[in-house]
C-alpha positions in Angstrom: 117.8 170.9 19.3 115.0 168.8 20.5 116.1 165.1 22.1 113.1 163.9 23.6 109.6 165.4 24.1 106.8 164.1 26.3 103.5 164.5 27.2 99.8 163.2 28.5 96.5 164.5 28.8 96.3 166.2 25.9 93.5 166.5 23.6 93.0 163.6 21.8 96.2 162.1 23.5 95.9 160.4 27.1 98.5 158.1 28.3 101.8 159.2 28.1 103.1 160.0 24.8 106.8 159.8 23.5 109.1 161.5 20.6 112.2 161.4 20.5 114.8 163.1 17.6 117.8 160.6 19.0 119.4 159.0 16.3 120.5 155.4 16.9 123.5 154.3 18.1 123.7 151.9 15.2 125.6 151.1 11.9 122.7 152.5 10.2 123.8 156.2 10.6 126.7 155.2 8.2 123.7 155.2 5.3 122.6 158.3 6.3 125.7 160.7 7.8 124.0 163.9 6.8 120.5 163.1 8.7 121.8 164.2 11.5 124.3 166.2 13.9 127.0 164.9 16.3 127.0 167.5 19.2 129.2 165.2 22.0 130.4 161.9 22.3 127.4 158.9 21.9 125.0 162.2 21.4 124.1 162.4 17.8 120.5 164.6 17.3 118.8 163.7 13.8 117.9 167.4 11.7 114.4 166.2 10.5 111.3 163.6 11.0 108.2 162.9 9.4 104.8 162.0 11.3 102.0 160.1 9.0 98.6 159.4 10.0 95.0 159.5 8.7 92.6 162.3 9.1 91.2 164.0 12.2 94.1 161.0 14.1 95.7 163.6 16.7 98.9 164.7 14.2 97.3 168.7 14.6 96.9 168.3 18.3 100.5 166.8 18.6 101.6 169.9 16.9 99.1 172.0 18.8 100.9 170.6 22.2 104.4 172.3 21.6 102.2 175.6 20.8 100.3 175.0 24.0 103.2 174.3 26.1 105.1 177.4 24.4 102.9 180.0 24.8 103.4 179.7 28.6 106.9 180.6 28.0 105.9 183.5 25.7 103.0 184.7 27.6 103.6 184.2 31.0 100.0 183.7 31.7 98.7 181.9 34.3 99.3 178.3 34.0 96.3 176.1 34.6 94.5 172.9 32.1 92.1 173.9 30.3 88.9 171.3 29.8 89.3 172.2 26.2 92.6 170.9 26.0 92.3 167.7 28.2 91.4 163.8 26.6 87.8 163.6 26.6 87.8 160.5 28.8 89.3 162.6 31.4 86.5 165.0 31.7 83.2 164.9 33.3 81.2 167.5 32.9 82.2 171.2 33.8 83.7 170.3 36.8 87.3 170.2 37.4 87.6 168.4 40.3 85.5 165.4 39.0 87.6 164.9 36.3 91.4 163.8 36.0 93.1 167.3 34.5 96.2 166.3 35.6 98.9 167.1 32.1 102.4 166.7 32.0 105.0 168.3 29.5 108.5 166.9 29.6 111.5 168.3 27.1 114.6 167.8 26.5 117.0 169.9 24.6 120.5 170.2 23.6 122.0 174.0 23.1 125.5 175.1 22.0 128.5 174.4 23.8 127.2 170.8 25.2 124.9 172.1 27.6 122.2 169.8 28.2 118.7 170.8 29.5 115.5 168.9 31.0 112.3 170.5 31.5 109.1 168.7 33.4 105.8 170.6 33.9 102.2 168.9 35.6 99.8 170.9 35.9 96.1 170.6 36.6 92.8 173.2 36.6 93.4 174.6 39.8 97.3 175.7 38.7 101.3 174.4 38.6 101.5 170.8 40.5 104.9 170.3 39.6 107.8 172.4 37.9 111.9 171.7 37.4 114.4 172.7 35.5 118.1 170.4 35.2 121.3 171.0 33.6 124.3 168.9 32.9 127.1 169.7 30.8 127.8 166.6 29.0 125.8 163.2 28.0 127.5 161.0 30.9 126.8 163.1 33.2 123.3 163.6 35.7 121.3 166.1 35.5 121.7 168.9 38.7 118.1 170.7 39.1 118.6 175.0 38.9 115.2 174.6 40.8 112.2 171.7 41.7 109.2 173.0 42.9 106.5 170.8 44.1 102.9 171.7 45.2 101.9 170.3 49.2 99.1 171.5 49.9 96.0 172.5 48.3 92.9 173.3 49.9 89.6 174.1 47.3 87.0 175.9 48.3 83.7 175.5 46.4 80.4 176.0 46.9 78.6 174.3 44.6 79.6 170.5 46.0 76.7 168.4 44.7 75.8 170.9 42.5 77.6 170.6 39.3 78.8 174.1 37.0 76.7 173.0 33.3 79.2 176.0 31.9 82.5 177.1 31.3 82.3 180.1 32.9 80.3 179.0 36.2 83.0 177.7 38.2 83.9 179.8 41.4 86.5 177.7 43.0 89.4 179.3 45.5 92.1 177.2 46.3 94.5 178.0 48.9 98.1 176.1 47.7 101.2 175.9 49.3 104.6 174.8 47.4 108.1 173.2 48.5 110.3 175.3 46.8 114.1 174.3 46.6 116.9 176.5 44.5 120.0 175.1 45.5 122.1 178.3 44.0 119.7 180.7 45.6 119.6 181.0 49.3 117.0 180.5 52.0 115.9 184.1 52.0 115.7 184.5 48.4 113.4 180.9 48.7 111.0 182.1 51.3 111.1 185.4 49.5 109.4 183.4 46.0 107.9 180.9 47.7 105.9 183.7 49.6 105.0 185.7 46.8 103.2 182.6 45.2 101.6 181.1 48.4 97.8 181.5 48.7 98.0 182.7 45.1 97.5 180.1 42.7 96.9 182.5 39.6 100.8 182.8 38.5 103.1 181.8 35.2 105.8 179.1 35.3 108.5 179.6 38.2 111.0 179.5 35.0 110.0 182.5 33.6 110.3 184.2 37.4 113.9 182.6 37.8 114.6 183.8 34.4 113.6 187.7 35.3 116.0 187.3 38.3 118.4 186.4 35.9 119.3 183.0 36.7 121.6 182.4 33.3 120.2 178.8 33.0 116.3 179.4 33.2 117.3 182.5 31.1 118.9 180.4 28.5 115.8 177.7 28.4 113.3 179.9 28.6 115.0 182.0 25.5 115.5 179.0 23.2 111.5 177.7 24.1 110.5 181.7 22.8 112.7 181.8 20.2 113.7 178.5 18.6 110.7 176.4 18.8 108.7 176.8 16.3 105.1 174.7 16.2 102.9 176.0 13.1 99.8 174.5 13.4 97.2 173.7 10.9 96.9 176.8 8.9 94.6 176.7 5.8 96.3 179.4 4.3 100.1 180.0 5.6 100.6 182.7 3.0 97.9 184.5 4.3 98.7 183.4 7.9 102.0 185.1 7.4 100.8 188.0 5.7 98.6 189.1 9.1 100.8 187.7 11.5 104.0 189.5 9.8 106.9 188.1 12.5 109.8 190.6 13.2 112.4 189.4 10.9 110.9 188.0 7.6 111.7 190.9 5.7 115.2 190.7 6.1 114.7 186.7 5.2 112.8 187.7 2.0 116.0 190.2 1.3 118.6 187.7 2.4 119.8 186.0 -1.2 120.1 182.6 0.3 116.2 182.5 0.9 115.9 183.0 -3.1 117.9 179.8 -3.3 115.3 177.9 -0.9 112.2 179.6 -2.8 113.5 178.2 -6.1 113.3 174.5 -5.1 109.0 174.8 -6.2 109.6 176.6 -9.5 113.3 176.0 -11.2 112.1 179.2 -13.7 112.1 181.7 -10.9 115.7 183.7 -10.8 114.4 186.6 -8.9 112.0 188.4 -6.1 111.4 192.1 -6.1 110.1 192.6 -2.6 106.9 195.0 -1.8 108.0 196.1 1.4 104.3 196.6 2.7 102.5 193.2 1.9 105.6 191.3 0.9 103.1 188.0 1.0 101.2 189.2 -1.3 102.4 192.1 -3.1 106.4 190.9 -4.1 107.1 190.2 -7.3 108.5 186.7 -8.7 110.5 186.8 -11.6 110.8 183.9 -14.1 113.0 183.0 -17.0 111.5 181.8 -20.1 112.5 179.3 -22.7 113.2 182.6 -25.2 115.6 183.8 -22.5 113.1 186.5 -21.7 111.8 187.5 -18.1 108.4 187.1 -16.9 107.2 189.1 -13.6 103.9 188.0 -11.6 102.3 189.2 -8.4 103.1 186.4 -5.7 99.2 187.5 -4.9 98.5 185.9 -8.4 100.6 183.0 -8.6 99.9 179.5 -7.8 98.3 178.2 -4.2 101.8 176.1 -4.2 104.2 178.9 -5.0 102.4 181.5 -2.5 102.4 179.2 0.7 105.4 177.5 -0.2 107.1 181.4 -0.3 105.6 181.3 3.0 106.8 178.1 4.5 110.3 178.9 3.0 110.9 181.1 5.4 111.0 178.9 7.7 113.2 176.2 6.6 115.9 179.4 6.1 115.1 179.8 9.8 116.1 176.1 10.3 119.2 176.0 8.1 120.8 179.4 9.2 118.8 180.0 12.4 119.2 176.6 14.4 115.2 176.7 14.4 113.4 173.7 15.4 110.2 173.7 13.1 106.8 171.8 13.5 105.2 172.0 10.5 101.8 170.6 10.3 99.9 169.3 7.5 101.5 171.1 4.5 100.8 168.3 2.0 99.0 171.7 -0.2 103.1 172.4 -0.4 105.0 169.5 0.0 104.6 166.9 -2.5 106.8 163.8 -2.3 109.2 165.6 -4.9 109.4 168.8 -3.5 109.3 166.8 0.0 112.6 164.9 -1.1 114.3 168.3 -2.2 113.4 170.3 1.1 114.6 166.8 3.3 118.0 166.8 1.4 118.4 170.7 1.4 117.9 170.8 5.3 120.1 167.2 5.5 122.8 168.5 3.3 123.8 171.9 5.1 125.7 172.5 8.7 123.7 173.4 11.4 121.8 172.7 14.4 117.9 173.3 13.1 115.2 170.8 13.1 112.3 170.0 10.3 109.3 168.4 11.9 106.6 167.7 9.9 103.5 165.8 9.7 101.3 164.7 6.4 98.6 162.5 4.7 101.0 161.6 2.1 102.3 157.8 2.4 105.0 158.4 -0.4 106.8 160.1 2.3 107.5 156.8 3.8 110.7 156.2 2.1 113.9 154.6 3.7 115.9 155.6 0.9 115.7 159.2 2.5 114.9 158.2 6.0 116.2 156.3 9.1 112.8 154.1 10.9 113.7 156.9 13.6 113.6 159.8 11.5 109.3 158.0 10.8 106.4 158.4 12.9 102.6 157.2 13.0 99.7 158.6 14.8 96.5 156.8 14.9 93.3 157.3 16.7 91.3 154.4 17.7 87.8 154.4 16.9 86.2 153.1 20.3 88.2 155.1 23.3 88.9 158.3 21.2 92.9 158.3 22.0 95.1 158.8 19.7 98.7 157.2 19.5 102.0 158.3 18.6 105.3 155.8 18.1 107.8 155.1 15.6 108.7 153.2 12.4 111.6 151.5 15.0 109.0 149.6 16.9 109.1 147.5 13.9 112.0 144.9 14.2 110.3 143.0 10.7 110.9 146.1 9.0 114.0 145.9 6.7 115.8 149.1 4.6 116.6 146.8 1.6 113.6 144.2 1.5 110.6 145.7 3.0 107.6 147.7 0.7 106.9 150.0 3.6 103.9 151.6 1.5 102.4 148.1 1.2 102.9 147.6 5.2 101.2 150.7 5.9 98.1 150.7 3.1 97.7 146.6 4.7 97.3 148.4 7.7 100.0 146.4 9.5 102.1 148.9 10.6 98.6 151.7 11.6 97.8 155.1 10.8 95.1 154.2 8.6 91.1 154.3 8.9 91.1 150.4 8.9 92.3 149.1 11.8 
């Protein structure tokens, strides 16, 4: 489970951004005991959160940032910023070194067993400036690093000084880089031994992954929960579809597992039944409803509804929350989630055991509602007109805001507490 998540330099995002999934330490929780989980002592992680903002104000390219910062993990590509990806304040023109392409990525997660983890990341266009991984084993305790590299030297060689690339693909920069490498359960041979196969080589994946292929068990663990658990879905127009092509190991024996039928039914209360097509079960399965005359009625997901078909989709993974320990970023699925069905899906992931996570983000300001929510468990993003940046913070930064008195709906549309086109 996710407790706090960082970053800066991203996208529309430039200062340091911060989201945390802590829930307070506070009488409040009493309201709300099933919002979230008690995994140690003064460590309790809330299960879902909802992120509101107006169009085109960064709430995709929050999302996008866990897929960015993920697929480093998955891939093991060379790690590097890409000019694409930085704020647009921080770039000038094509050229790397004129501009500030510095990003950071901080997470912290808890895992099973009270085993606490901190990741920190900074990278810039030329490669990895900084990388560390730390582990403690309960909440009052520090955090021991497994490893802490740090980049010292780093020597460019261009040969286009004063005259700028104009394209993408015209830079020709070498770098020669150096890093201080320190493993403190590893020893000195097995340090120059790494730190010699990445000097002079800047064009390399995160020392995690490395660690975890030499089977350290903690960068093993970490680097198998970012793979595995997280889950950012970004901005898909179609997620039926989406799914259809993508087809993920594993979603066929969701669709068979009779506990997702019970998810699926919470957008149509008629449906009793799915008769799976094993080849395009996206498109092809069949959904069986009950009628009023106690009759059956069988239709082509293909042919159903826009609602039912994505929502069939997006089921899939709030079973990978409740009986996976998922953590799922889900962006923009207003198309599925109206306030109704929004309310249903909150108190089906709140109401079961287990250690999953429902992020999502929406237009919708009926999802603003303290009846269902802590303020912690509500987010803004806004985008200010002038600079470009967008903004991320929470419904908590708002001491005027009461559970029992305040119209948060009127707050927000007044434009008092942001997210909104008027400023």
């Amino acid at each position: 489970m996710i407790l706090n998540y960082k970053f800066q330099n991203f996208m529309s995002f430039q200062d340091n951004v911060e989201f945390s999934m802590m829930a307070p330490n506070t009488e409040v929780k009493e309201r709300f005991p099933d919002n979230y989980v008690h995994v140690a002592p003064a460590c309790d992680i809330l299960k879902t959160a909802v992120i509101v903002g107006e169009n085109a104000g960064g709430k995709s390219n929050f999302v996008r940032s866990l897929k960015y910062f993920k697929k480093y993990f998955k891939e093991n590509e060379y790690v590097k910023s890409y000019r694409n990806r930085v704020h647009v304040n921080c770039c000038e023109g094509y050229c790397g070194k004129r501009g500030n392409t510095l990003q950071c990525f901080e997470l912290e997660v808890w895992l099973e067993k009270e085993c606490f983890y901190l990741y920190h990341l900074e990278m810039d266009f030329v490669g990895i400036v900084k990388e560390e991984l730390g582990y403690k084993g309960g909440v009052g305790e520090e955090y021991e690093y497994i490893f802490k590299v740090i980049r010292d030297q780093l020597d460019l060689d261009c040969d286009k000084d004063g005259y700028p690339c104009t394209g993408d693909n015209q830079c020709k920069t070498k770098a020669f880089v150096n890093y201080d490498l320190d493993i403190p359960s590893y020893g000195k041979e097995m340090e120059e031994l790494i730190s010699k196969a990445v000097t002079n080589w800047n064009q390399m994946g995160l020392f995690t992954t490395k660690l975890a292929i030499l089977g350290d068990e903690h960068a093993l663990r970490f680097s198998d929960w970012v793979r595995n658990s997280l889950c950012p879905e970004s901005n898909v127009i179609n997620y039926d579809l989406y799914k259809s092509i993508k087809s993920e190991e594993g979603d066929f024996l969701i669709l068979k597992d009779d506990r997702f039928l019970e998810i699926f039914q919470m957008v149509d209360r008629s449906i009793i039944g799915i008769k799976l097509d094993e080849e395009r079960p996206f498109y092809k399965s069949m959904v069986i409803r009950k009628k009023k005359d106690g009759g059956t009625l069988s239709r082509e997901l293909g042919r159903d509804s826009s609602g039912v078909r994505e929502f069939f989709a997006w089921a899939v993974q709030i079973f990978k929350i409740v009986y996976e320990d998922k953590v799922v970023f889900a962006d923009e699925i207003d198309r599925v989630l109206n306030p109704v069905l929004s309310e249903r899906v909150a108190a089906f992931v709140n109401g079961k055991q287990h250690c999953g996570q429902f992020i999502f983000t929406t237009h919708n300001v009926l999802h603003l509602d303290l009846k269902n929510y802590m303020k912690e468990q509500i987010y803004f993003i806004t985008k200010d007109v002038e600079s470009l940046e967008s903004e991320l913070y929470s419904l908590a930064d708002f001491p005027e805001v009461e559970y029992e008195k305040t119209k948060i709906y009127e707050f927000y549309m007044k434009g008092i507490l942001g997210g909104t086109v008027v400023e």
